[in-house]
ROSEPA-205680 format. One record per residue (C-alpha): residue in three letters; chain; y, z, x. Coordinates in steps of 0.2 Angstrom, whole numbers, plus 5000, padded with zeros to 4 digits. Each point is the difference from the previous one (the first is absolute). Layout:
TORVEX,residuo,cadena,north,up,east
TORVEX,Ala,A,Y,Z,X
...
END
This chain:
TORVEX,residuo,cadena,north,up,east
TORVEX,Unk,A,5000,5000,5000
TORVEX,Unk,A,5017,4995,5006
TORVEX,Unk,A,5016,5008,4994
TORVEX,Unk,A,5016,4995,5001
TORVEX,Unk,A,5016,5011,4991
TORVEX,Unk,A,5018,5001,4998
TORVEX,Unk,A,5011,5014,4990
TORVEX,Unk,A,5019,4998,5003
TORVEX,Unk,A,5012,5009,4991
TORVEX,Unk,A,5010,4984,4992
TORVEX,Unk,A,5019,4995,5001
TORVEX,Unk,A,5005,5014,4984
TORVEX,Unk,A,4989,5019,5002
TORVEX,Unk,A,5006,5012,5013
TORVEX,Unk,A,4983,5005,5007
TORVEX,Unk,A,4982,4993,4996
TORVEX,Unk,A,4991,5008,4985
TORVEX,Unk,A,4985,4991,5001
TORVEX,Unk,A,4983,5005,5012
TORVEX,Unk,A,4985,4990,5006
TORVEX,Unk,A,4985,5003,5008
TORVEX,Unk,A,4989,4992,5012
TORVEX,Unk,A,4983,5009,5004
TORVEX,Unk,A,4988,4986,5008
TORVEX,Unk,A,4987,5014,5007
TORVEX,Unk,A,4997,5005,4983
TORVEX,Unk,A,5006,4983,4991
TORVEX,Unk,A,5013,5006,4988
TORVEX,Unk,A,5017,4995,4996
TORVEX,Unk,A,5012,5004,4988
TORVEX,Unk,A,5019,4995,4997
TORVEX,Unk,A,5011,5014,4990
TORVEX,Unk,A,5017,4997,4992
TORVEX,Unk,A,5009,5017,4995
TORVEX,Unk,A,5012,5005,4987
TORVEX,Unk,A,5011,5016,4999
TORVEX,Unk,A,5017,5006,5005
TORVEX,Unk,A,5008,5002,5019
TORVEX,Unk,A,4982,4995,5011
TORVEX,Unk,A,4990,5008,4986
TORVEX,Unk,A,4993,4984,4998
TORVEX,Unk,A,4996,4999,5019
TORVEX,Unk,A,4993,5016,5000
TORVEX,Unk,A,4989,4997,4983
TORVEX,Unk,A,4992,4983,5008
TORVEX,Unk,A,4996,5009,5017
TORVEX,Unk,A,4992,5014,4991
TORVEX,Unk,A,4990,4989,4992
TORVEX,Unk,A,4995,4989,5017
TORVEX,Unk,A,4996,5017,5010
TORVEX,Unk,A,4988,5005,4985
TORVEX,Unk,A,4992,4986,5004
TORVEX,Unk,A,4998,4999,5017
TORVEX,Unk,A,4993,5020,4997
TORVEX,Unk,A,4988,4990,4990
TORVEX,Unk,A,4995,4986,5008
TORVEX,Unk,A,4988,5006,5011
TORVEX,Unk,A,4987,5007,4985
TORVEX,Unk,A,4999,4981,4996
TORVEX,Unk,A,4990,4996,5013
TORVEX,Unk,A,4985,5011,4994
TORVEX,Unk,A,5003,4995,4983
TORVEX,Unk,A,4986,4990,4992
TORVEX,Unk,A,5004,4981,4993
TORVEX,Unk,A,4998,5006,4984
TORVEX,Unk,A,5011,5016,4999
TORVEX,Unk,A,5016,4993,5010
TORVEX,Unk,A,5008,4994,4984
TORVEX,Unk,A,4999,5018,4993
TORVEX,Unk,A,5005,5007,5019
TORVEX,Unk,A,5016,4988,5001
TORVEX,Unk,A,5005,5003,4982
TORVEX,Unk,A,4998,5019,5005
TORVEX,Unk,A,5012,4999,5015
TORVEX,Unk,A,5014,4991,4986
TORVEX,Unk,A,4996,5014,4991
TORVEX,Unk,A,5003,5012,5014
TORVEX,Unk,A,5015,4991,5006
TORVEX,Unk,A,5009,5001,4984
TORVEX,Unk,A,4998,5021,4999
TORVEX,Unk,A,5004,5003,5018
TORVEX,Unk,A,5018,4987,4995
TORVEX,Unk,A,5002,5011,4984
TORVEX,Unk,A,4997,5017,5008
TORVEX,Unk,A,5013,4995,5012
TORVEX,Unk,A,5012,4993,4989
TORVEX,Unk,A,5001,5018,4990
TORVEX,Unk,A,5000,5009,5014
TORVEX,Unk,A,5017,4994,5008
TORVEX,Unk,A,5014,4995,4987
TORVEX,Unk,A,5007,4986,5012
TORVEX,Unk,A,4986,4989,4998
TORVEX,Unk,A,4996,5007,4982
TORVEX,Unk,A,4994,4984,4987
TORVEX,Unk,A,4995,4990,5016
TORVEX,Unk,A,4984,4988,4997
TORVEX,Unk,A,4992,4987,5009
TORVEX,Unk,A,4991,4983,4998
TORVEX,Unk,A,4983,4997,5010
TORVEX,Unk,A,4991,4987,5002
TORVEX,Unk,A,4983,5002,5011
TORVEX,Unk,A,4987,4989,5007
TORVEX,Unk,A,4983,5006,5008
TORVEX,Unk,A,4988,4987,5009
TORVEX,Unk,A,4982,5004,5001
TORVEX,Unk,A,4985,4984,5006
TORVEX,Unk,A,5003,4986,4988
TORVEX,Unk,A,5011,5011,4987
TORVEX,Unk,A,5019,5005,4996
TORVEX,Unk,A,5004,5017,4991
TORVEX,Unk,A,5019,4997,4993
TORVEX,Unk,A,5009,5016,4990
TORVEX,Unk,A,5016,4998,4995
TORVEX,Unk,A,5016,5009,4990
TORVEX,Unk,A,5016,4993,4997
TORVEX,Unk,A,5006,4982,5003
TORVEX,Unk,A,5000,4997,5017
TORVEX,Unk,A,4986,4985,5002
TORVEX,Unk,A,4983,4994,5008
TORVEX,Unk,A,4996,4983,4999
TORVEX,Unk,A,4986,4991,5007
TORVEX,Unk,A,5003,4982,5010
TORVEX,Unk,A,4984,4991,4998
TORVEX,Unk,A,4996,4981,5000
TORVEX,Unk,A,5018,4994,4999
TORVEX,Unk,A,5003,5013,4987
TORVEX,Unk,A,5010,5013,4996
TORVEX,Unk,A,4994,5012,4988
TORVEX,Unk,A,5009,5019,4994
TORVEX,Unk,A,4987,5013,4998
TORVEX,Unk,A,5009,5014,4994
TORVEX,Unk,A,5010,5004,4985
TORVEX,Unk,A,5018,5006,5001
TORVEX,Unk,A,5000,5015,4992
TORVEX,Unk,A,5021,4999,4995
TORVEX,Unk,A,5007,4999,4983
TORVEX,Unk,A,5004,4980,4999
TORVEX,Unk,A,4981,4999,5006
TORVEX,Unk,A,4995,5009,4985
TORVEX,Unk,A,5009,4989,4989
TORVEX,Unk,A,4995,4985,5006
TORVEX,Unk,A,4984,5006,5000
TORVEX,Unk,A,5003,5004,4981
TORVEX,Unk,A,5008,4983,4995
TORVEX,Unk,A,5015,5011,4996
TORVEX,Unk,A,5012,4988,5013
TORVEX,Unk,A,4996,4985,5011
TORVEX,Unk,A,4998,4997,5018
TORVEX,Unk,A,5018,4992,5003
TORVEX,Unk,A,5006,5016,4990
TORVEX,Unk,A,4993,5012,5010
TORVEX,Unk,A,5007,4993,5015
TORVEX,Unk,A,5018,5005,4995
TORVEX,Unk,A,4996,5016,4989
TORVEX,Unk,A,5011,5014,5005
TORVEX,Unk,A,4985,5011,4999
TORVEX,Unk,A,4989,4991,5013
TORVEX,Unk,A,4998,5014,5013
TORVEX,Unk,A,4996,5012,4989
TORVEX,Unk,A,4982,5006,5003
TORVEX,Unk,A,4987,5009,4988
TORVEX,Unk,A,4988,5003,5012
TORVEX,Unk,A,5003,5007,5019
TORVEX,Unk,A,4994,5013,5012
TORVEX,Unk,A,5006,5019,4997
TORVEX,Unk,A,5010,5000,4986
TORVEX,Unk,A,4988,5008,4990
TORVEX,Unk,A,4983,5013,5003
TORVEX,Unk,A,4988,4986,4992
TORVEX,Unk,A,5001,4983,5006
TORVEX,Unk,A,4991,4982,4995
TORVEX,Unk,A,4994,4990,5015
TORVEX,Unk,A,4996,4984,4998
TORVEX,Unk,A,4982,4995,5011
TORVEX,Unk,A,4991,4985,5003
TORVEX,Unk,A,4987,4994,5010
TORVEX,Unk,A,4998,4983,5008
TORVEX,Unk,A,4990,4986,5012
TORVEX,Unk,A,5011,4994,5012
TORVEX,Unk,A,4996,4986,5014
TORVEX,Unk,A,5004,4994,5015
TORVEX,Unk,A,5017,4991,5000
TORVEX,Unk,A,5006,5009,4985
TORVEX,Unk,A,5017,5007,5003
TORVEX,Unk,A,5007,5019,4991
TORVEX,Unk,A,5017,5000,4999
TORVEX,Unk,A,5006,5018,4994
TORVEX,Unk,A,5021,5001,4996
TORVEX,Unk,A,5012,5011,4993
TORVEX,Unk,A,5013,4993,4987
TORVEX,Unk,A,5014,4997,5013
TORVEX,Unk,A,4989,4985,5003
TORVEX,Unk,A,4992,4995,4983
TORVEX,Unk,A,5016,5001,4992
TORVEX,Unk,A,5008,4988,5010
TORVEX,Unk,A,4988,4988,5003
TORVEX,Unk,A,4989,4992,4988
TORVEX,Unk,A,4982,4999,4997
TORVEX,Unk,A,5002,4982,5004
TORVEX,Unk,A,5014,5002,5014
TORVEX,Unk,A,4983,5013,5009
TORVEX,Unk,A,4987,4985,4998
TORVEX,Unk,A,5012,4986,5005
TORVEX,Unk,A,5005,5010,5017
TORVEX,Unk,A,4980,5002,5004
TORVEX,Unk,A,4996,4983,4997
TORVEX,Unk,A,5012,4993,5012
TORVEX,Unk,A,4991,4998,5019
TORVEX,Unk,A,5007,5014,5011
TORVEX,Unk,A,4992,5016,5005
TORVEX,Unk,A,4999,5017,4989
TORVEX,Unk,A,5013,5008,5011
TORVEX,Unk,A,5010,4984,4995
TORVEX,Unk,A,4998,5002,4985
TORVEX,Unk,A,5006,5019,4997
TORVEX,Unk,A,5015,4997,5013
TORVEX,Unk,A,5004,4983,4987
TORVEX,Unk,A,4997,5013,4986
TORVEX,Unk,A,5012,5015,5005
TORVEX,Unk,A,5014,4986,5006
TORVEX,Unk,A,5001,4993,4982
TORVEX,Unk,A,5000,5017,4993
TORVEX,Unk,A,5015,5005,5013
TORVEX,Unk,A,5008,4983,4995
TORVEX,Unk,A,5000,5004,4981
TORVEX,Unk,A,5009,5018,5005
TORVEX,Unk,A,4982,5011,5000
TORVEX,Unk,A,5009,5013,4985
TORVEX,Unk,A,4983,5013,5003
TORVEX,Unk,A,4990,5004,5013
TORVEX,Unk,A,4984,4988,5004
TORVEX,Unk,A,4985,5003,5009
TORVEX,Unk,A,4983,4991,4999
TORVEX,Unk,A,4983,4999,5009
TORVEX,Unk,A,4992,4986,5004
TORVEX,Unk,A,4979,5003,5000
TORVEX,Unk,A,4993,4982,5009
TORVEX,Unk,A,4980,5004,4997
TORVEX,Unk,A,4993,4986,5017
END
């Protein structure tokens, strides 16, 4: 597995909120955007990183068929150790997290996710999005209730209805999956996907240039159209 990253702090924030995490020895990585007040929302996503990097290591001994339940698990713990830490100081009090999670094991990928940052899946030419958002517009959409081009604009569009540690209880969303050689993970938080298009992603990795290429191409359109949020993404090249 090769793994190529980038997380900048974009041309509008004052310090980088979102987290990543590259462990090859134990073949996890994880991208992280958070949300709060003054650096809560740094401190929420590296809280939920360091929880699990604890983790990461039981993974290893985990049995094919119980590490769905084990990743889902370490969600779970993530979200309590945010929300304990979130009541427990008033400056990052309200302070949440998205995660999104990806676990390699032989021929299989184990992907948990909360919030709206993204994994997709590069494979044969095509692009394909295999998480859900889980924001408001997203719901809607989902729901019929406003269109695609609607939810674009929607003044409500950032607003999440799931994320790490705003709450004791937590729905993760888990899945398991074959992956192959020369299939690419590409795992980002909003900064990207809300500024580039599903198609803009697949056009960039169907030109012929390397996959470093292709991030530095990536994060210069994004400075170009003034990068308003923070935007980090992994790049997971299975060779």
């Amino acid at each position: 597995m090769r793994v190529l990253s980038f997380s900048q702090m974009g041309c509008v924030r004052k310090n980088n909120e979102d987290a990543y995490l590259v462990l090859p020895e134990y073949q996890v990585y994880a991208v992280a955007d958070g949300m709060g007040g003054h650096l809560a929302g740094e401190v929420a996503a590296q809280t939920a990183i360091d929880e699990l990097i604890k983790s990461a290591p039981d993974l290893i001994t985990t049995g094919n068929k119980e590490l769905e339940c084990q990743v889902k698990e370490i969600l779970v713990r993530a979200n309590r150790e945010v929300f304990m830490s979130s009541n427990r100081n008033p400056a990052t009090e309200g302070m949440g997290t998205t995660m999104t999670v990806i676990v390699f094991r032989e021929n299989k990928v184990v992907l948990a996710h909360v919030g709206d940052s993204r994994a997709y899946v590069w494979r044969n030419d095509q692009l394909k999005q295999l998480t859900n958002d889980h924001s408001l517009v997203s719901e809607l959409v989902r729901l019929g209730q406003i269109s695609l081009e609607e939810a674009e604009n929607h003044p409500k569009r950032h607003m999440l209805v799931r994320a790490v540690g705003v709450g004791w209880d937590i729905e993760v969303d888990v899945q398991r999956l074959d992956f192959q050689a020369g299939d690419i993970f590409f795992l980002c938080t909003d900064g990207v996907s809300n500024v580039l298009s599903d198609e803009e992603i697949a056009e960039e990795f169907l030109q012929d240039c390397s996959w470093e290429e292709h991030l530095e191409h990536m994060q210069k359109l994004i400075i170009e159209r003034g990068a308003p949020d923070n935007f980090t993404a992994l790049c997971c090249i299975a060779e």
